[in-house]
Backbone bond lengths (Angstrom), bond angles and torsions (degrees), N, CA, C in turn:
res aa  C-N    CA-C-N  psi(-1)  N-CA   C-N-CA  omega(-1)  CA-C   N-CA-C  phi
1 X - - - 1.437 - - 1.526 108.39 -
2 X 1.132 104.23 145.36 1.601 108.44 -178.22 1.637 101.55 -125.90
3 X 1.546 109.03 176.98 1.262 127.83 -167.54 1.725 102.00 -170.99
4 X 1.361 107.87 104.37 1.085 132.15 -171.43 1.641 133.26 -124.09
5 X 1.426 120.88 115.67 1.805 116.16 -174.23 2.047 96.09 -133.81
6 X 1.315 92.09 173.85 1.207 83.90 164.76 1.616 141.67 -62.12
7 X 1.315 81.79 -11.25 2.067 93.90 177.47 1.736 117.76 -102.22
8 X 1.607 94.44 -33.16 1.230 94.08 -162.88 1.834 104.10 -130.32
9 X 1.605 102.08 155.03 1.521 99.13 -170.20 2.046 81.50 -145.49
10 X 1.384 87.21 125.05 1.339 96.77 -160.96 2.075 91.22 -114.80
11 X 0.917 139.44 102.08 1.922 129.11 -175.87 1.541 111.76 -117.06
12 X 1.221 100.65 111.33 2.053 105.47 -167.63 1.461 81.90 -82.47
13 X 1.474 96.38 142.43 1.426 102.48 164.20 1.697 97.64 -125.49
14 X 1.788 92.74 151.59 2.153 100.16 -172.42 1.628 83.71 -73.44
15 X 1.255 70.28 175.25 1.718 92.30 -171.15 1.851 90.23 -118.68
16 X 1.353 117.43 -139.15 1.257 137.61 -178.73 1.657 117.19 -64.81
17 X 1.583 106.85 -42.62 1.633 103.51 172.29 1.164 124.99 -78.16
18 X 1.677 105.85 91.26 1.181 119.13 -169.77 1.812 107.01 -117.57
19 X 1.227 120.48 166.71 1.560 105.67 -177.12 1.231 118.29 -84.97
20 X 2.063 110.18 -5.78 1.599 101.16 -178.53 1.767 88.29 -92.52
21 X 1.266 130.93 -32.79 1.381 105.38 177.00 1.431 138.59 -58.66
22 X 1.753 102.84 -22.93 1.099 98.88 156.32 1.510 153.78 -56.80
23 X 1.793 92.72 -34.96 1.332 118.61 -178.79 1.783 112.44 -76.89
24 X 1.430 108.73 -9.74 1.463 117.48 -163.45 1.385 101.40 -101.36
25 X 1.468 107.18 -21.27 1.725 125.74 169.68 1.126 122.52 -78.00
26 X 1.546 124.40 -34.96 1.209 117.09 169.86 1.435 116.22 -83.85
27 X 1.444 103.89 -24.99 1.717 101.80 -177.10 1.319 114.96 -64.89
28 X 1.363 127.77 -36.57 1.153 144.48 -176.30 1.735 98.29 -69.47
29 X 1.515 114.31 -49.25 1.412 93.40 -164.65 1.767 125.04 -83.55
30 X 1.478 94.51 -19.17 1.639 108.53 144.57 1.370 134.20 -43.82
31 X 1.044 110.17 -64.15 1.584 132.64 171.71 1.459 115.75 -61.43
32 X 1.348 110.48 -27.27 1.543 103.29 174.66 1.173 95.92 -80.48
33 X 1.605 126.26 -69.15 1.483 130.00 -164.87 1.618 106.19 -33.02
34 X 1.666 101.86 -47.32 1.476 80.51 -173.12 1.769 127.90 -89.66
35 X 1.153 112.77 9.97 1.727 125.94 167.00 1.637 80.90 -92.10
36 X 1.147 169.31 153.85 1.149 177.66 -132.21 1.914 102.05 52.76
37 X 1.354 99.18 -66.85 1.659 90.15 -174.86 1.526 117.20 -54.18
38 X 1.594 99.83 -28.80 1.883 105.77 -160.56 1.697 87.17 -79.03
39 X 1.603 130.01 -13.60 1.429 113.55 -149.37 2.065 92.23 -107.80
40 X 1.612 104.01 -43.50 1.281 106.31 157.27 1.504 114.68 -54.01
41 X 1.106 137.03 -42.95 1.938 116.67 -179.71 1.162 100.69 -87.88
42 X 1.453 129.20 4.92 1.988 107.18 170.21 1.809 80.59 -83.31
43 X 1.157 145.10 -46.64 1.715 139.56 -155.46 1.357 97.45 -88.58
44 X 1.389 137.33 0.67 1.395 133.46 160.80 1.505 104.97 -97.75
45 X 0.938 127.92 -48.84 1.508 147.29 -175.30 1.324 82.71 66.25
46 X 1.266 117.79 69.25 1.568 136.97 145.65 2.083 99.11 -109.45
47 X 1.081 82.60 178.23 2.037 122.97 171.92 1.413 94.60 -89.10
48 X 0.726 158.54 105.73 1.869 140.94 170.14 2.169 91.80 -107.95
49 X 1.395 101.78 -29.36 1.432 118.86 179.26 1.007 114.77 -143.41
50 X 1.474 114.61 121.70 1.663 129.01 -160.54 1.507 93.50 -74.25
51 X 0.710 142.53 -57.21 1.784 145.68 -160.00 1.510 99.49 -44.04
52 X 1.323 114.20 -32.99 1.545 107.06 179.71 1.967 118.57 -134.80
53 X 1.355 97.52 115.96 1.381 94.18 -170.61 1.537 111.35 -66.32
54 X 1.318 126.19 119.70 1.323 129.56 156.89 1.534 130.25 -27.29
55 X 1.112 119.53 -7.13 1.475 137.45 167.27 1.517 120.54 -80.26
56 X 1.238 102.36 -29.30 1.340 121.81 -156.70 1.440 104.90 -84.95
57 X 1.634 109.82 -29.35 2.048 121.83 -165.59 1.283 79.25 -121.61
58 X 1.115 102.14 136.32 1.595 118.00 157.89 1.553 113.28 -113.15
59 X 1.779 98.51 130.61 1.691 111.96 -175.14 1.465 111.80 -45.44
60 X 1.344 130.18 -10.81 1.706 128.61 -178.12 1.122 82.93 -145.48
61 X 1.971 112.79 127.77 1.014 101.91 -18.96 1.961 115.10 -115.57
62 X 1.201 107.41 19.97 1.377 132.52 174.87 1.267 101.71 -59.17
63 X 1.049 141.54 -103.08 1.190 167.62 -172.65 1.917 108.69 -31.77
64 X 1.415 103.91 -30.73 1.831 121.02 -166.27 1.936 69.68 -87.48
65 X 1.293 133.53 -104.21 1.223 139.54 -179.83 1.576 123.22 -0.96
66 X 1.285 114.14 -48.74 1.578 129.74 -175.33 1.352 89.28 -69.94
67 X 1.375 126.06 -82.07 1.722 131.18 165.92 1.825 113.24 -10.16
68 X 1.024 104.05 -41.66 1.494 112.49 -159.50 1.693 97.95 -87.50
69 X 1.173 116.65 -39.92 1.391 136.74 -162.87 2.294 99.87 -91.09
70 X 1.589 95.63 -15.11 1.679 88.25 -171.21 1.886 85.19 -114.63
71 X 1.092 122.99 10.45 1.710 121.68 164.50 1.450 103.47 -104.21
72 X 1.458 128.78 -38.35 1.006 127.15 171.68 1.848 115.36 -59.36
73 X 1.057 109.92 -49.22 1.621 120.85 -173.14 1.996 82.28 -69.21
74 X 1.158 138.82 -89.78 1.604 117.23 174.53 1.116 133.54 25.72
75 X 1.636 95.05 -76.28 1.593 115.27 176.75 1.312 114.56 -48.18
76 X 1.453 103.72 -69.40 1.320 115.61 -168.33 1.633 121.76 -62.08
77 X 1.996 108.75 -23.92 1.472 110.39 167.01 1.324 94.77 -59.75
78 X 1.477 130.99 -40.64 1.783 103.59 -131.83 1.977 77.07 -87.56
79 X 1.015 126.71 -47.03 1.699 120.46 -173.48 1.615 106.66 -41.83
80 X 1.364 130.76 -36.71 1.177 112.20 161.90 1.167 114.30 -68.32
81 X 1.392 122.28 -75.52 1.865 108.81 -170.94 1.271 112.70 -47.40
82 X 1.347 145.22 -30.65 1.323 143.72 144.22 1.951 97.37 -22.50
83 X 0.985 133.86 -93.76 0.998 143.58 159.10 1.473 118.75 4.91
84 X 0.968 106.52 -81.65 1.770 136.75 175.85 1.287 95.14 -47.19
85 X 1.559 120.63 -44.22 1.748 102.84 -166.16 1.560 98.37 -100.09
86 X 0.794 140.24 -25.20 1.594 129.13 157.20 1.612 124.79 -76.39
87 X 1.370 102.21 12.34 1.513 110.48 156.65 1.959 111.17 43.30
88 X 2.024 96.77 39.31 1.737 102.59 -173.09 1.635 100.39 -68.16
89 X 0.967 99.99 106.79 1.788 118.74 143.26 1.353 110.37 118.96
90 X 1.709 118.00 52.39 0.825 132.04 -159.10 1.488 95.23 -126.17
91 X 1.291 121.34 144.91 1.664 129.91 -169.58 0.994 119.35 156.53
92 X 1.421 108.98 -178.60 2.096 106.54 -177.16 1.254 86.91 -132.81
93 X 1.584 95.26 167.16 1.534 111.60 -176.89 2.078 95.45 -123.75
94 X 1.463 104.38 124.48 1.520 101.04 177.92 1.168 120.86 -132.44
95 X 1.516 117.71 121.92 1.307 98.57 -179.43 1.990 105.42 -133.15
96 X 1.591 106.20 141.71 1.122 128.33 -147.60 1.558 94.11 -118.11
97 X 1.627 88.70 124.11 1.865 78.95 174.24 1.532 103.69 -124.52
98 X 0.961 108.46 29.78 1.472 116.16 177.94 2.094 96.23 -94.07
99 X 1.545 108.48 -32.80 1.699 88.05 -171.65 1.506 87.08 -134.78
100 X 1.521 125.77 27.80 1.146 127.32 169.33 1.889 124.51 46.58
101 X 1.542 65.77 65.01 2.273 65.14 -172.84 1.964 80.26 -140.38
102 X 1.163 102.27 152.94 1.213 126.74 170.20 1.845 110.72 -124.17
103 X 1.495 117.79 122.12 1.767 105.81 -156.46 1.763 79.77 -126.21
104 X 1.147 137.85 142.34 1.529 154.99 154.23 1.592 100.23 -119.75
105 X 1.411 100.17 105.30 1.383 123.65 167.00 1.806 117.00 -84.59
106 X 0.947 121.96 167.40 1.709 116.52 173.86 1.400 93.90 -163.29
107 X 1.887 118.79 170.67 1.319 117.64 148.88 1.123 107.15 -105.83
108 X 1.585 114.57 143.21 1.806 107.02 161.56 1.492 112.09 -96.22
109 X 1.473 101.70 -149.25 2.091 113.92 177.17 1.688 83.92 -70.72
110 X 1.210 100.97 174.69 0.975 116.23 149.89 1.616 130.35 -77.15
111 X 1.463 113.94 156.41 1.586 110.16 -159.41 1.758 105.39 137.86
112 X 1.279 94.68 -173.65 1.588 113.00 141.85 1.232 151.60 29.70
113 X 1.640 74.20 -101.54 1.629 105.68 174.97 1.548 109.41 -121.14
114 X 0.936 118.18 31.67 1.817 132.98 174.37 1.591 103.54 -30.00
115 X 1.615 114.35 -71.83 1.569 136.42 -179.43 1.336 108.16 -72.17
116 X 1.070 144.10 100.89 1.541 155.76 138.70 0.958 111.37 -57.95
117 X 1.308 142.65 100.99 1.280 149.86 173.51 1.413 103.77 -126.09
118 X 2.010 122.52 123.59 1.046 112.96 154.25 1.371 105.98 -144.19
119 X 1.738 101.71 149.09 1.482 128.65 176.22 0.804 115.60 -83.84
120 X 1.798 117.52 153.21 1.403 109.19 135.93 1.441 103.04 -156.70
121 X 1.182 105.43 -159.29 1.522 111.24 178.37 1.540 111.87 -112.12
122 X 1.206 113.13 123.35 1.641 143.76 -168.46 1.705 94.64 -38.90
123 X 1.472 117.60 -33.29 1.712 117.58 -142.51 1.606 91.65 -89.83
124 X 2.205 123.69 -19.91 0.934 141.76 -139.11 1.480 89.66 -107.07
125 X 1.502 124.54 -21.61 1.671 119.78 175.55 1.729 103.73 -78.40
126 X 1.309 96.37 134.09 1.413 99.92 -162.28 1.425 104.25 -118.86
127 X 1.181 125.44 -2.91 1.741 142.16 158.90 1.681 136.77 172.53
128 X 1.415 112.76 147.47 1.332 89.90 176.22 1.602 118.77 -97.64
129 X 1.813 103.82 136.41 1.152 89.33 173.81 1.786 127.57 -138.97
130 X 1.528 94.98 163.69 1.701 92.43 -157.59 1.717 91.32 -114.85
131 X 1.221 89.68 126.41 1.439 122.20 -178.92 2.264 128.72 -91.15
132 X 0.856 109.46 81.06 1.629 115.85 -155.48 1.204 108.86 -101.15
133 X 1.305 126.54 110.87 1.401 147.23 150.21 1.201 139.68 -114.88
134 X 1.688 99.49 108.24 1.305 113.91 -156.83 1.316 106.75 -83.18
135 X 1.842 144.23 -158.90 0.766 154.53 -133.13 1.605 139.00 71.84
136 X 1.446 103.76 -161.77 1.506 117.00 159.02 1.864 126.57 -42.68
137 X 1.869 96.68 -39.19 1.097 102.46 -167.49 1.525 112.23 -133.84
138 X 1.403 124.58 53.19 1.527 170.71 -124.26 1.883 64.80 -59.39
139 X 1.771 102.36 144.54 1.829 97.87 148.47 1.512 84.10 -159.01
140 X 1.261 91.44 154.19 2.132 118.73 170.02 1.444 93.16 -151.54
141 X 1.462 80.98 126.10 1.566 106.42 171.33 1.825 102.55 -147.75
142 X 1.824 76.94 147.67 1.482 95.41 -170.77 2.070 123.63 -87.97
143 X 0.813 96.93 107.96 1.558 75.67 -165.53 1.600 118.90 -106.74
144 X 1.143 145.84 116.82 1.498 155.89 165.90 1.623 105.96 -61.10
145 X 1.751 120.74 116.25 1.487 117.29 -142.32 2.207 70.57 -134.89
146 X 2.096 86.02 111.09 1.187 90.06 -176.87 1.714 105.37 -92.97
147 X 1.327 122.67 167.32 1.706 116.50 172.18 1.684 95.71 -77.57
148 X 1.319 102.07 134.01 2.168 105.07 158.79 1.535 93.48 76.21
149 X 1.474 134.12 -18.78 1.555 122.02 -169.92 1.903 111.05 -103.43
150 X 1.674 105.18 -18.52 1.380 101.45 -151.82 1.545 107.52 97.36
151 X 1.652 90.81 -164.53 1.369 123.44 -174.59 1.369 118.84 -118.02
152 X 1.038 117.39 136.35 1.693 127.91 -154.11 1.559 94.14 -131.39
153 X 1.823 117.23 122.94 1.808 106.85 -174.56 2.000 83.63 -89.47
154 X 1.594 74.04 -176.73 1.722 89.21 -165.06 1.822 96.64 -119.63
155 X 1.388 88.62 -40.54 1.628 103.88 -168.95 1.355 111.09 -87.36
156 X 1.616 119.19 151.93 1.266 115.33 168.08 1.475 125.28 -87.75
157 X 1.332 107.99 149.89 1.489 106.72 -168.56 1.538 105.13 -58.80
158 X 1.462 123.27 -18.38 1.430 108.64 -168.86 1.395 106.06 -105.27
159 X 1.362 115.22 2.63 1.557 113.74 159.28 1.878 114.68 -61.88
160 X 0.961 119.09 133.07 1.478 147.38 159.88 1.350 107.41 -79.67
161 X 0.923 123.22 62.52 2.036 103.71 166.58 1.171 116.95 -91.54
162 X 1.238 118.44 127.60 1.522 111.33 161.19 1.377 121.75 -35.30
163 X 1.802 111.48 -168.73 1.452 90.57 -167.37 1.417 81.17 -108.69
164 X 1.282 146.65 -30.81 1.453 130.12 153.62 1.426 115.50 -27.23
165 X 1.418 121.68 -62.50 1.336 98.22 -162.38 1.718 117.82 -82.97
166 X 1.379 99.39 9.42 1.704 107.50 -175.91 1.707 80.28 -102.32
167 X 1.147 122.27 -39.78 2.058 87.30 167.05 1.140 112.97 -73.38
168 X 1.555 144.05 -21.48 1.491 126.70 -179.94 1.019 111.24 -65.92
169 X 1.415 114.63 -42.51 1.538 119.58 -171.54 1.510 104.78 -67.07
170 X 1.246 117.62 -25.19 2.058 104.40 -165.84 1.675 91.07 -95.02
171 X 1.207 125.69 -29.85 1.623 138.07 176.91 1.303 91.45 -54.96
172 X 1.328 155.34 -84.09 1.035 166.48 -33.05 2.018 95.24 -163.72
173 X 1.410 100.45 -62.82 1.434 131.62 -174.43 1.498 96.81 -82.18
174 X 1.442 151.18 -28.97 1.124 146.18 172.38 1.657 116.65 -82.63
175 X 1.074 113.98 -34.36 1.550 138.11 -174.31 1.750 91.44 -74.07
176 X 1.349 116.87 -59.23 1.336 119.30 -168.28 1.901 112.11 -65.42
177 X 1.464 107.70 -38.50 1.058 115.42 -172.47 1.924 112.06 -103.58
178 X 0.856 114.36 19.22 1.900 146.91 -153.94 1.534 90.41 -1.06
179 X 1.332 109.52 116.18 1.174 121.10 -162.31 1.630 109.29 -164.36
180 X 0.870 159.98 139.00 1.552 153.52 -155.72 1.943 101.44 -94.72
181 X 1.067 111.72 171.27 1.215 116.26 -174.40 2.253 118.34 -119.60
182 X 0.865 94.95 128.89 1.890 90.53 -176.83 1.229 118.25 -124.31
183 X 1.462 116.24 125.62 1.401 112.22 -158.46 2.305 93.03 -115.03
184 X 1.334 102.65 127.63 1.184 114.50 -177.05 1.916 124.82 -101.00
């Protein structure tokens, strides 16, 4: 979503609550529970789940593995919803040419450094540039190329843009901020 005037260009970017993270959260936390239940009733030599008779897996070394593999999947659910509920990498990007500051906000983990906030001065962006690597594993990324700071991306790695709309978007953001354009 954007938010746009003649002075100011304000662009929220999502953070973590996204609908494939969701779906990658529940799959995981399904899928663990159930390599955990099937690995707990081979070491009960109970049924805990009818679909698979406990006779059938034996706790060493089937059953020790499944266990190992449904604590592991755990972890890794709760680090996403961990994720998901602190909404990491979520922020707007604003830049103001009325008092010449350009601000890229983010969320982090919690802690610390939670608030990522960085400034600068509008006069200190020295171009935008679009970065293209083709192949197997196609990437465009947008990058804001500060003087003395580097390069700062704009885009998210899990954005897909075409290569049209990764020139509208750097056209768009260069024109607004009058700044030349560099294609990599």
């Amino acid at each position: 979503m954007n938010w746009r005037s003649e002075r100011i260009w304000i662009k929220l970017i999502a953070g973590s609550r996204k609908t494939s993270n969701f779906c990658w959260a529940c799959i995981l936390l399904l899928g663990s529970l159930g390599f955990l239940l099937v690995g707990t009733s081979s070491y009960l030599g109970r049924n805990l789940i009818s679909l698979f008779p406990s006779q059938q897996i034996f706790f060493f070394p089937q059953g020790l593995v499944m266990s190992f593999y449904g604590i592991a999947g755990l972890f890794i659910s709760t680090y996403l919803w961990c994720t998901i509920s602190w909404n990491v990498g979520s922020g707007y990007d604003r830049f103001d040419r009325k008092e010449g500051i350009v601000s890229i906000f983010r969320w982090g983990f919690p802690g610390k450094n939670r608030r990522i906030l960085i400034r600068f001065l509008m006069r200190d962006v020295q171009s935008i540039r679009i970065e293209v690597k083709e192949g197997l594993f196609t990437r465009r990324v947008l990058y804001m190329e500060i003087r003395g700071q580097g390069a700062v991306p704009l885009t998210q790695s899990e954005e897909n843009l075409t290569p049209r709309e990764m020139e509208q978007k750097a056209a768009e953001l260069a024109y607004f901020l009058r700044v030349p354009i560099e294609v990599f």
